[in-house]
VOBA-1610 file (N, C-alpha, C; in pm, whole numbers, padded with zeros to 5 digits, always signed):
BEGIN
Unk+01259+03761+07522Unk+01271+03666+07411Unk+01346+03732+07296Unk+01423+03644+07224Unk+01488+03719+07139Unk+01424+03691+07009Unk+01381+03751+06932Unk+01320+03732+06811Unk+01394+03734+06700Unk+01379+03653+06567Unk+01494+03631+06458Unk+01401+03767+06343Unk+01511+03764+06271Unk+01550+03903+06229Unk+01368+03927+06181Unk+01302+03816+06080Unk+01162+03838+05980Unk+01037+03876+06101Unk+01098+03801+06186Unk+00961+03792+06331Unk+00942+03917+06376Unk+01089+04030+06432Unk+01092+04135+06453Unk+01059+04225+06342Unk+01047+04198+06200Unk+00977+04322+06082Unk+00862+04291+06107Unk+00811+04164+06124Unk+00659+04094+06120Unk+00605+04206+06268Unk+00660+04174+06347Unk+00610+04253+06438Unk+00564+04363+06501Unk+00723+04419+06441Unk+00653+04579+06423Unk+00596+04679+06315Unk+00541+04569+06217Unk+00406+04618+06109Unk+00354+04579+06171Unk+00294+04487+06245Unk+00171+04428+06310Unk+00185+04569+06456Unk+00233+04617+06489Unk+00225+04696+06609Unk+00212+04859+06507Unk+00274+04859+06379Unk+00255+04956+06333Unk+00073+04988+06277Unk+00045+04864+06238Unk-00078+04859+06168Unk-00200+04891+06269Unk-00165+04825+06341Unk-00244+04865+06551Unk-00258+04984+06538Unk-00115+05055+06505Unk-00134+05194+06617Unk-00229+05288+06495Unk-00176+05270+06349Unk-00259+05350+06275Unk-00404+05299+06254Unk-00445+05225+06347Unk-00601+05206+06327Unk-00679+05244+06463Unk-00595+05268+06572Unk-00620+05352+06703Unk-00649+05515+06672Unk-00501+05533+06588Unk-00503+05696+06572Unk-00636+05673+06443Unk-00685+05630+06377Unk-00797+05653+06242Unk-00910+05665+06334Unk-00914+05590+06400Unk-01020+05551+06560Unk-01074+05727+06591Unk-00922+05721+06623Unk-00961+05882+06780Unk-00993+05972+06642Unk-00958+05971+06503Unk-00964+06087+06410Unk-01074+06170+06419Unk-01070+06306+06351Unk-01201+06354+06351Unk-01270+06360+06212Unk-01187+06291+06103Unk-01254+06297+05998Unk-01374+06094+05957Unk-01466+06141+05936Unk-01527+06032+05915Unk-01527+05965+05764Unk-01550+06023+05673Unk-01503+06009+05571Unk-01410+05870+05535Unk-01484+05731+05534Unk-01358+05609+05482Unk-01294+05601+05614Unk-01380+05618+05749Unk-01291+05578+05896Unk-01334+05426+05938Unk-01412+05409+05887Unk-01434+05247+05952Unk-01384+05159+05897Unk-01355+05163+05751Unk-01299+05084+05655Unk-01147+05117+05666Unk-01108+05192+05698Unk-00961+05228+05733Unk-00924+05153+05867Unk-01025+05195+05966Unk-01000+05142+06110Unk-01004+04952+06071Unk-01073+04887+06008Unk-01102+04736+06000Unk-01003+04707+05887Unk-00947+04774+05816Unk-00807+04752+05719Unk-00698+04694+05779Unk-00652+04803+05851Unk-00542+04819+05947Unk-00592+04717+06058Unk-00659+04701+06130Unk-00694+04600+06242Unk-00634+04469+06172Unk-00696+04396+06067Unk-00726+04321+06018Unk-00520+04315+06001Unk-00494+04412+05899Unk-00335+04377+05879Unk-00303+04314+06025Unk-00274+04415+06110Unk-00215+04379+06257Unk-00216+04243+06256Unk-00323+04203+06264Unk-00343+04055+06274Unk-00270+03945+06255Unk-00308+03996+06105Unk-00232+03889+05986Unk-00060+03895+06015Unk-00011+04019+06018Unk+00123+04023+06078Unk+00179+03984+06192Unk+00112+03981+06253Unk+00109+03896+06422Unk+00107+03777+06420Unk+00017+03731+06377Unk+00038+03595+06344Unk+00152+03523+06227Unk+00168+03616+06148Unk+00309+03567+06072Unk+00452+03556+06166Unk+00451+03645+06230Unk+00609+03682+06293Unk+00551+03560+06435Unk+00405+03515+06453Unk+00448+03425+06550Unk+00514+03319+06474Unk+00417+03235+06347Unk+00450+03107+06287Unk+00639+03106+06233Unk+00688+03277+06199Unk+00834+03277+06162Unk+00921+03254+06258Unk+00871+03308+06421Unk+01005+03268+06497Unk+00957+03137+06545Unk+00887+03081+06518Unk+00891+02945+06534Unk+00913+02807+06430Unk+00944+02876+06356Unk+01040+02842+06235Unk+00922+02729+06136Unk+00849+02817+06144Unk+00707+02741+06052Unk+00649+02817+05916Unk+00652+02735+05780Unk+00726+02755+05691Unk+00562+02853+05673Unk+00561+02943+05602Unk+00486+03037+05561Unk+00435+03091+05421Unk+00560+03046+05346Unk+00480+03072+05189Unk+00502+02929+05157Unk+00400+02939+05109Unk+00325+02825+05003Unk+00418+02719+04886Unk+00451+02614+04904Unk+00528+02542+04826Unk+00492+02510+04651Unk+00367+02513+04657Unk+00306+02533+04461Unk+00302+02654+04418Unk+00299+02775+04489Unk+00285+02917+04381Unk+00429+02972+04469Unk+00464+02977+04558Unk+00560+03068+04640Unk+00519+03212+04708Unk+00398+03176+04736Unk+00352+03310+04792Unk+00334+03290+04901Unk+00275+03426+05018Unk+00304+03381+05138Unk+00180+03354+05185Unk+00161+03252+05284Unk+00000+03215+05341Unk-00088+03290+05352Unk-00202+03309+05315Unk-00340+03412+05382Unk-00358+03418+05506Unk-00445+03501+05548Unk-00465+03503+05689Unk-00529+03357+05730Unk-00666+03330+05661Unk-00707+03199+05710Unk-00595+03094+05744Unk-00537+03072+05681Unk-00395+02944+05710Unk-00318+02998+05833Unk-00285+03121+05806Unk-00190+03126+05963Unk-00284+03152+06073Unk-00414+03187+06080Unk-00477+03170+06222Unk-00470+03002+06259Unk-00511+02964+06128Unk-00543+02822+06160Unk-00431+02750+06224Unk-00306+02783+06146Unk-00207+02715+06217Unk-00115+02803+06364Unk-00134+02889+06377Unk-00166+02945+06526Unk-00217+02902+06600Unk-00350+02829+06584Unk-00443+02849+06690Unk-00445+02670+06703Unk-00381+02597+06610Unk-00358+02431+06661Unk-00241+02431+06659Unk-00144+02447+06662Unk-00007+02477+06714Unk+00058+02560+06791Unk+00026+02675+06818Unk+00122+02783+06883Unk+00040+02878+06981Unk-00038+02808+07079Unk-00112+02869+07163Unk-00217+02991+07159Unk-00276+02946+07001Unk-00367+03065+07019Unk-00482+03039+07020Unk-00608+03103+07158Unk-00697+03017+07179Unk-00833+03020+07059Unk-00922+02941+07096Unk-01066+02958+06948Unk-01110+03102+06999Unk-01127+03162+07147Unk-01175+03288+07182Unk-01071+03357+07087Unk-00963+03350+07106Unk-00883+03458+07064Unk-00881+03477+06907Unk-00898+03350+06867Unk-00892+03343+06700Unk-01036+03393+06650Unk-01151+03343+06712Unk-01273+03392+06675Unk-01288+03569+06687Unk-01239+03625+06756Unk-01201+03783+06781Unk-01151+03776+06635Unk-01035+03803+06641Unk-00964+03799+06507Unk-01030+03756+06373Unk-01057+03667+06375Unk-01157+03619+06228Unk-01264+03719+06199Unk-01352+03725+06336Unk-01428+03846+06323Unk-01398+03933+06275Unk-01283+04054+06288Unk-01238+04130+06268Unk-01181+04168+06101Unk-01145+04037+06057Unk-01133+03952+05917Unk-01243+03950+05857Unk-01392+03911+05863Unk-01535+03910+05809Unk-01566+04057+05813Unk-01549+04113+05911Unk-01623+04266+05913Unk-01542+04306+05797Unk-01392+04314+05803Unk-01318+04431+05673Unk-01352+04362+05516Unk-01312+04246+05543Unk-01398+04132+05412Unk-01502+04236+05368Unk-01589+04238+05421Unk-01752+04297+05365Unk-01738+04405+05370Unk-01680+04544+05423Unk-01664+04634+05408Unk-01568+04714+05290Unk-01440+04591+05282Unk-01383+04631+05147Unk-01408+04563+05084Unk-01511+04503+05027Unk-01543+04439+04905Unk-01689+04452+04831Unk-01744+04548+04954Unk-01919+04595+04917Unk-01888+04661+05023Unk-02024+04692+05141Unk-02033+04809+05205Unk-02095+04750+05352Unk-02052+04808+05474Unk-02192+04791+05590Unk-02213+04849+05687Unk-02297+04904+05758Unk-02303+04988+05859Unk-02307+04938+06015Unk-02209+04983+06067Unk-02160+04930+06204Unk-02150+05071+06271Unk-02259+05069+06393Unk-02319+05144+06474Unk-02161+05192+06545Unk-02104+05294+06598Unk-02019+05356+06686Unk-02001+05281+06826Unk-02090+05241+06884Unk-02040+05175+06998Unk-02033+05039+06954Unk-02082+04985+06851Unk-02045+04845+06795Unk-01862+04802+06752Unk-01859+04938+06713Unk-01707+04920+06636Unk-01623+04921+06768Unk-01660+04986+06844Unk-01556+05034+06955Unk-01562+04888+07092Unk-01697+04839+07052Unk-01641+04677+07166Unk-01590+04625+07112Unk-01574+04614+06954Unk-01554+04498+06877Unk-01391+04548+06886Unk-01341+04633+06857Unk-01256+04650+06859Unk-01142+04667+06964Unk-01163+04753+07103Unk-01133+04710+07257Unk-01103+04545+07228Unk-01201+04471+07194Unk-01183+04337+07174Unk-01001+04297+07138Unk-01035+04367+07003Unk-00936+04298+06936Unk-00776+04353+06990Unk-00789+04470+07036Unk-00661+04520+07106Unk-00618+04447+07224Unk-00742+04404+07301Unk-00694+04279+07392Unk-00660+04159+07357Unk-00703+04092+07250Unk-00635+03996+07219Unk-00487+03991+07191Unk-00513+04080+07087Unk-00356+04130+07036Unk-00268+04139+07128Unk-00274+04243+07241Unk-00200+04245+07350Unk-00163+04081+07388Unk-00284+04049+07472Unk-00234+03896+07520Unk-00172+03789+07429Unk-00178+03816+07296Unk-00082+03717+07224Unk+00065+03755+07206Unk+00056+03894+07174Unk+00162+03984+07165Unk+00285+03862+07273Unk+00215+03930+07404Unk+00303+03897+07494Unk+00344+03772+07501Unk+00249+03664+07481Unk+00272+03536+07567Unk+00338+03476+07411Unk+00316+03482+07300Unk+00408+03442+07212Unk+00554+03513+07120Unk+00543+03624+07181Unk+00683+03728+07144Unk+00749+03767+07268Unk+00683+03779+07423Unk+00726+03860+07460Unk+00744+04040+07462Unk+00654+04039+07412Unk+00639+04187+07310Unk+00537+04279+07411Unk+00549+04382+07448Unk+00419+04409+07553Unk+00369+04594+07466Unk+00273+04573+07414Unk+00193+04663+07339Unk+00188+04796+07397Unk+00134+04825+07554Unk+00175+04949+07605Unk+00326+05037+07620Unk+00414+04954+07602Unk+00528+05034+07559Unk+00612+05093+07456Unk+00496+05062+07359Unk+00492+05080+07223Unk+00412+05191+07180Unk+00323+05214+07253Unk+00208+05313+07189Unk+00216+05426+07310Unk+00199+05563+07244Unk+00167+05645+07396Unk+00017+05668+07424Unk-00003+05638+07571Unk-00162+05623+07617Unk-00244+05716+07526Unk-00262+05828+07489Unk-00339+05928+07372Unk-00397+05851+07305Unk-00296+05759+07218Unk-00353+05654+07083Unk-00409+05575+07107Unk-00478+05539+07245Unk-00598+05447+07275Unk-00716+05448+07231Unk-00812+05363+07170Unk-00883+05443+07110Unk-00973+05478+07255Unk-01054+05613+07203Unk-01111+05686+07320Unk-01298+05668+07240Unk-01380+05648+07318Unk-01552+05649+07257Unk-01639+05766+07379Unk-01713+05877+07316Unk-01831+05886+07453Unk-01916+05796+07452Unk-01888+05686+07384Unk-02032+05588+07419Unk-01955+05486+07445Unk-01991+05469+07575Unk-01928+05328+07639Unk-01954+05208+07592Unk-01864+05107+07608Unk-01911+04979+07497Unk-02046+04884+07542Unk-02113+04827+07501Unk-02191+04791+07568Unk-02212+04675+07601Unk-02352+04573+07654Unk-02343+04461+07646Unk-02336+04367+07496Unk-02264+04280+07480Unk-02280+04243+07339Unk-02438+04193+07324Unk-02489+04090+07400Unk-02632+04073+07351Unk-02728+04186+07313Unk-02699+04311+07447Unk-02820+04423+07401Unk-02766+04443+07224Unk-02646+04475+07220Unk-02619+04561+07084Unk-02656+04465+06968Unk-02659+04307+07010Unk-02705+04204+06880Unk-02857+04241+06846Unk-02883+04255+06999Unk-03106+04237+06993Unk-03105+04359+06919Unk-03024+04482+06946Unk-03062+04595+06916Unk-03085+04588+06784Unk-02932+04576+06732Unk-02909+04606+06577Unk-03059+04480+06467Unk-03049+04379+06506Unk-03175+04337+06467Unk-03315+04389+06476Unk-03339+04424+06569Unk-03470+04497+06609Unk-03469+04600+06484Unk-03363+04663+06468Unk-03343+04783+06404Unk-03373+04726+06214Unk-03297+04639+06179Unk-03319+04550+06097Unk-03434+04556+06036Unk-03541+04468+06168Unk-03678+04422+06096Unk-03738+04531+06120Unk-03697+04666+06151Unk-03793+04828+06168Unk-03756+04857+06034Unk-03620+04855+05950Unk-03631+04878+05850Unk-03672+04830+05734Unk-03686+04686+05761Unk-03719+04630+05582Unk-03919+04634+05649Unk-03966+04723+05751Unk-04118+04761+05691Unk-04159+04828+05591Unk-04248+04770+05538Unk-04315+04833+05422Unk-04323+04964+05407Unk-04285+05077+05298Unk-04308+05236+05356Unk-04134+05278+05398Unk-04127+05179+05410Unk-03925+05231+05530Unk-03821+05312+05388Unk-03860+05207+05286Unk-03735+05269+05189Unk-03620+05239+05228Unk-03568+05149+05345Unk-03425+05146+05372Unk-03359+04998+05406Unk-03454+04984+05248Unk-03371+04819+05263Unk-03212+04796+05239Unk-03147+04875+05151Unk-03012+04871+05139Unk-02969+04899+05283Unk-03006+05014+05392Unk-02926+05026+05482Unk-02966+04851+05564Unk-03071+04861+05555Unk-03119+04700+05631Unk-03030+04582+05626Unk-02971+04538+05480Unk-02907+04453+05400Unk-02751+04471+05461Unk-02707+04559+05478Unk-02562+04635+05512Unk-02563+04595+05673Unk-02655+04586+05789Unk-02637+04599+05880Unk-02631+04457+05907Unk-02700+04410+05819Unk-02756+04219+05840Unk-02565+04168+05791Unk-02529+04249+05712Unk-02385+04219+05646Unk-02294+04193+05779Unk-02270+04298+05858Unk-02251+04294+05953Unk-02276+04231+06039Unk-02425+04189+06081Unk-02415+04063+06190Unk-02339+03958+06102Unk-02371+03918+06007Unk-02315+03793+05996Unk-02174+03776+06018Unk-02084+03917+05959Unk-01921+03895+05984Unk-01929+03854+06111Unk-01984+03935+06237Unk-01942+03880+06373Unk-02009+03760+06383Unk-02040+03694+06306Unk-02077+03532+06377Unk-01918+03447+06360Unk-01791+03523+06310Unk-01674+03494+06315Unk-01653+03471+06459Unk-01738+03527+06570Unk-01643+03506+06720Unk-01694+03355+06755Unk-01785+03253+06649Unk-01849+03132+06730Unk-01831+03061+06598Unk-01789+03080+06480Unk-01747+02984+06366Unk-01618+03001+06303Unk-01576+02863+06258Unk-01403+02844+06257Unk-01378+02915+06105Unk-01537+02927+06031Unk-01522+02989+05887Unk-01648+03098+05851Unk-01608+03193+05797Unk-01760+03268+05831Unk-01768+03325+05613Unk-01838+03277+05570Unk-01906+03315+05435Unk-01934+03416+05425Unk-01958+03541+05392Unk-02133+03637+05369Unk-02169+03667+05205Unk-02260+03560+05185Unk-02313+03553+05028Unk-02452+03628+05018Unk-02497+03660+04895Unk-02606+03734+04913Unk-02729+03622+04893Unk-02692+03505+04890Unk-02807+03431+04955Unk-02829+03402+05093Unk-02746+03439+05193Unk-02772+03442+05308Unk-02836+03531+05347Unk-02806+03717+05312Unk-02840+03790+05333Unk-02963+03809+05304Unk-03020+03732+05145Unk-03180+03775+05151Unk-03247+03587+05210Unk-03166+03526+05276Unk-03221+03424+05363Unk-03290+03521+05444Unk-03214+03565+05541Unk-03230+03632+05662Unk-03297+03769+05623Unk-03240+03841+05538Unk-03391+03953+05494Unk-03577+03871+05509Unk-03576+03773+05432Unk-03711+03768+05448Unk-03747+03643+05545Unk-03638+03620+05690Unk-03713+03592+05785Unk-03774+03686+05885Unk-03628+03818+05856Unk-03696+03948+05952Unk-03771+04008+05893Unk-03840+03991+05762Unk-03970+04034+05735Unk-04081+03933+05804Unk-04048+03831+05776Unk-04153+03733+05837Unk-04152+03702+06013Unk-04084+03801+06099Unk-04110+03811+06200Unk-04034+03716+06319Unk-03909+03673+06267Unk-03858+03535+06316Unk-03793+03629+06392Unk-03786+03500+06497Unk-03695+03564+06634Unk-03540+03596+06584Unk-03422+03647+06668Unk-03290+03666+06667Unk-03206+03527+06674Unk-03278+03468+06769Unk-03219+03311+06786Unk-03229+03208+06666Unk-03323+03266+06620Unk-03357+03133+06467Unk-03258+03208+06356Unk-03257+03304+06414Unk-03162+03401+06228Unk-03054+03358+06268Unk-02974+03406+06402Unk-02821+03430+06411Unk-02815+03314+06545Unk-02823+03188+06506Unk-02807+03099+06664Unk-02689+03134+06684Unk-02574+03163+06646Unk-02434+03172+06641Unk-02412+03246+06754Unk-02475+03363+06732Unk-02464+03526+06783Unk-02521+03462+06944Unk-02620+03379+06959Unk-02685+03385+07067Unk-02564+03261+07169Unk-02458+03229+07113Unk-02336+03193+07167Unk-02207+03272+07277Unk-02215+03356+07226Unk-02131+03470+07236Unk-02189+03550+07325Unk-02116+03549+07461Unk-02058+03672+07552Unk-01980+03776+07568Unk-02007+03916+07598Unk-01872+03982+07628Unk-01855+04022+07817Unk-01738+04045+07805Unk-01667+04078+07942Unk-01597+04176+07938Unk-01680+04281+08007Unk-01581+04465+08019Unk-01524+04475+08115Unk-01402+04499+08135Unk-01337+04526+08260Unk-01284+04626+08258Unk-01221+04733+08365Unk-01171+04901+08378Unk-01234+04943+08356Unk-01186+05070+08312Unk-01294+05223+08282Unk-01156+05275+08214Unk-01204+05375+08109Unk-01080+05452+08076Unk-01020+05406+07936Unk-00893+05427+07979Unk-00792+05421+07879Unk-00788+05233+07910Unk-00813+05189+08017Unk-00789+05049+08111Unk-00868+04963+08077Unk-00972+04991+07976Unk-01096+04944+07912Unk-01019+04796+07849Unk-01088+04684+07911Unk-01060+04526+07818Unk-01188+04499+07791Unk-01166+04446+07669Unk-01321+04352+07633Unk-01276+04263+07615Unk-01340+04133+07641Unk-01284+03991+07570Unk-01467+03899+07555Unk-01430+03799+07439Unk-01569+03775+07393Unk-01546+03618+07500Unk-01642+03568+07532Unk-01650+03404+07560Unk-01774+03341+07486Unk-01775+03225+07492Unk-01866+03131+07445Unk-01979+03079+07552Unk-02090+03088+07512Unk-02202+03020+07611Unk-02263+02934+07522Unk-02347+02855+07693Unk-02424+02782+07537Unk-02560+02852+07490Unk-02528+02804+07351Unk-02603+02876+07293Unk-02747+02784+07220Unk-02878+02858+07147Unk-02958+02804+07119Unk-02924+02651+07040Unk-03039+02531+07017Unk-03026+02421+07010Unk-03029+02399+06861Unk-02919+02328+06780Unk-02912+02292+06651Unk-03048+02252+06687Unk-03109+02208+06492Unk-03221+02189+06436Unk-03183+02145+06310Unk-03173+02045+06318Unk-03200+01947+06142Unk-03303+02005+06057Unk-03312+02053+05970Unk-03436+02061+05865Unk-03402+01937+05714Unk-03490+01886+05735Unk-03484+01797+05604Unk-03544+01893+05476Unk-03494+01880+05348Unk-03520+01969+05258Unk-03661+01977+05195Unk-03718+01877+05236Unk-03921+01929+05219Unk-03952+01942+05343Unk-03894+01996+05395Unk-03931+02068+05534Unk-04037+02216+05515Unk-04158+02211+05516Unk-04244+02335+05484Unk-04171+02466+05560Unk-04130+02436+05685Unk-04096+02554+05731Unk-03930+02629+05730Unk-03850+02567+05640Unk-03761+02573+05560Unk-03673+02619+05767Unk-03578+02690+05708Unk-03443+02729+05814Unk-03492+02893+05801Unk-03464+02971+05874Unk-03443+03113+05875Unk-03277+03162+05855Unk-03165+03099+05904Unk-03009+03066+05878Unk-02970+02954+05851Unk-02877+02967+05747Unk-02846+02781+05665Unk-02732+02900+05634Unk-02593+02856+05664Unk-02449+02871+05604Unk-02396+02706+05517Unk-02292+02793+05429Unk-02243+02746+05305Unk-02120+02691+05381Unk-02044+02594+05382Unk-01899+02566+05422Unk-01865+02497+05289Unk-01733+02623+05326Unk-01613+02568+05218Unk-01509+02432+05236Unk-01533+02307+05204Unk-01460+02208+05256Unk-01355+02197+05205Unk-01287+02271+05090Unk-01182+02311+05059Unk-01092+02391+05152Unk-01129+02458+05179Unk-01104+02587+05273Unk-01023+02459+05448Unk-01186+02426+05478Unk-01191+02349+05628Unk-01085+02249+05622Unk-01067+02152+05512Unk-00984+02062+05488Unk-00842+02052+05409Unk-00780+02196+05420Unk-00724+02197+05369Unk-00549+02161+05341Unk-00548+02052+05436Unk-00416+02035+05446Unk-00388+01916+05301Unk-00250+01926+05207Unk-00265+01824+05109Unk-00186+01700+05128Unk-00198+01627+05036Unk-00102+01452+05081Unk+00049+01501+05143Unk+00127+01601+05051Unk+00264+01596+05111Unk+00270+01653+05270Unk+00164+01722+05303Unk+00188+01794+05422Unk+00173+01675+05488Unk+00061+01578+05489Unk+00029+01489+05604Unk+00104+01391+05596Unk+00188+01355+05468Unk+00309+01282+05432Unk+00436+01320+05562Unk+00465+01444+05548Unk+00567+01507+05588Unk+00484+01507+05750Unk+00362+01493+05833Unk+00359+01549+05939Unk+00357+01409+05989Unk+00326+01292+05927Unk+00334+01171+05987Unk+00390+01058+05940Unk+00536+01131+05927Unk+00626+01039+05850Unk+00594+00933+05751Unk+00548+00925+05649Unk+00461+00869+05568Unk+00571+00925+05432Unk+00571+00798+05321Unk+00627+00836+05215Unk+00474+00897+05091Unk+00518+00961+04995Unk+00392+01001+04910Unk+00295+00932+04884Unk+00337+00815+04802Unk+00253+00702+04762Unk+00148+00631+04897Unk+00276+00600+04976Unk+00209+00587+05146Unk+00097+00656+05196Unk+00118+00789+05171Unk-00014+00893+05251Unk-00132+00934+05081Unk-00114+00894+05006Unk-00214+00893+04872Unk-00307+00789+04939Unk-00250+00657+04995Unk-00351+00516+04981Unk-00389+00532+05104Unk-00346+00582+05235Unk-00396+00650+05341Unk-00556+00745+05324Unk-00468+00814+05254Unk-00582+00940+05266Unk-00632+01010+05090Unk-00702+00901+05038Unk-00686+00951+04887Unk-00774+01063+04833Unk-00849+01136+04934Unk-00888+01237+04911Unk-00855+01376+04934Unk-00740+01335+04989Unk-00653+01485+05005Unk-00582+01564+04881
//
């Protein structure tokens, strides 16, 4: 495929941003490595998905300020236009919530957590790489810069039950380690990005869910999201794929608001955010003059 001139810079920052979060990966200094490693992931992304929406000649900065789209807008318009699937985008978003909370406060993500989550995201990357550039990732990187773990990745459910279990061991009475508690709960919630199209983390969620795992609530009532989500390991090695899928997962539950036994998880949606396309776009996507798509759709 031949790529136009912005798609090919887009691309190889997005392959550059990859490789320096592989090599931060294999590093031996720990010191600011996870937040470096979910920086750089996170760029890749965002650049990947730009240089797809540019060689497909889909406009990218913003017509009221002139700046160029956020990540949320170009997954979104990736993933309903240009073949990129909800598995693949939910990887990615994920990956987007974890660095979110890590560069903007703090959270602790266990070593073999980072390393499925991430295997993850190098497979995605790869498979979009290819099937929308043509671009093939192993001939880009030399095998070394893979990231390498002695702890093999694991099942995603054990590592969800785990890290919870771990959770409600810490906010016991006597523990002293409610901040680390709070930080790890930070963390589940980013990965509920692999099963929601928008993922929040406010600190009313966090002490939602603090004082259900004090009060003894199962994993399924805190994180139904989480109890969605599969992973799939394939190879050994350097050959290592992870990819996440969707199951079904535990059963919505209405709570009416004098409900005594309240929710243990209740998320915030931004309908700004979800709905965000405005009159001229849907003007312009369904041939519609201004005035035309105002009396159409007057809440856009």
């Amino acid at each position: 495929m031949a790529l136009i001139r912005d798609a090919k810079t887009l691309s190889n920052k997005a392959i550059c941003s990859i490789r320096i979060a592989m090599s931060t990966f294999n590093s031996y200094d720990d010191e600011g490595r996870i937040c470096s490693v979910l920086l750089h992931l996170q760029h890749s992304c965002e650049m990947l998905l730009k240089a797809v929406l540019v060689q497909n000649k889909v406009r990218v900065f913003d017509d009221k300020n002139g700046k160029s789209i956020g990540f949320d807008r170009a997954l979104n318009l990736c993933r309903q236009n240009l073949g990129l699937t909800e598995t693949e985008a939910g990887t990615m978003r994920m990956i987007d919530a974890l660095r979110d909370a890590e560069q903007h406060w703090f959270t602790i993500i266990e070593e073999d957590v980072l390393y499925l989550n991430m295997r993850a995201l190098i497979t995605v990357f790869d498979t979009y790489l290819k099937r929308a550039l043509g671009l093939d990732l192993s001939s880009r990187i030399p095998p070394r810069v893979l990231p390498v773990s002695t702890l093999p990745p694991g099942d995603f459910d054990f590592l969800v039950d785990r890290e919870y279990k771990l959770i409600a061991d810490l906010l016991k009475p006597g523990k002293r380690k409610r901040d680390e508690a709070r930080a790890r709960i930070r963390a589940l919630l980013a990965m509920e990005g692999l099963a929601a199209e928008e993922v929040q983390i406010s600190e009313k969620d966090i002490n939602r869910i603090e004082r259900a795992a004090k009060a003894g609530a199962k994993l399924g009532e805190v994180f139904p999201r989480l109890n969605t989500i599969a992973s799939t390991i394939e190879g050994d090695g350097r050959a290592i794929t992870v990819r996440f899928s969707k199951k079904e997962g535990a059963p919505v539950r209405f709570v009416a608001g004098d409900d005594p036994q309240g929710a243990a998880a209740v998320r915030e949606v931004d309908l700004q955010k979800k709905f965000h396309t405005g009159a001229a776009e849907l003007a312009k996507a369904l041939n519609l003059s201004g005035p035309r798509a105002l009396e159409q759709f007057p809440f856009s």
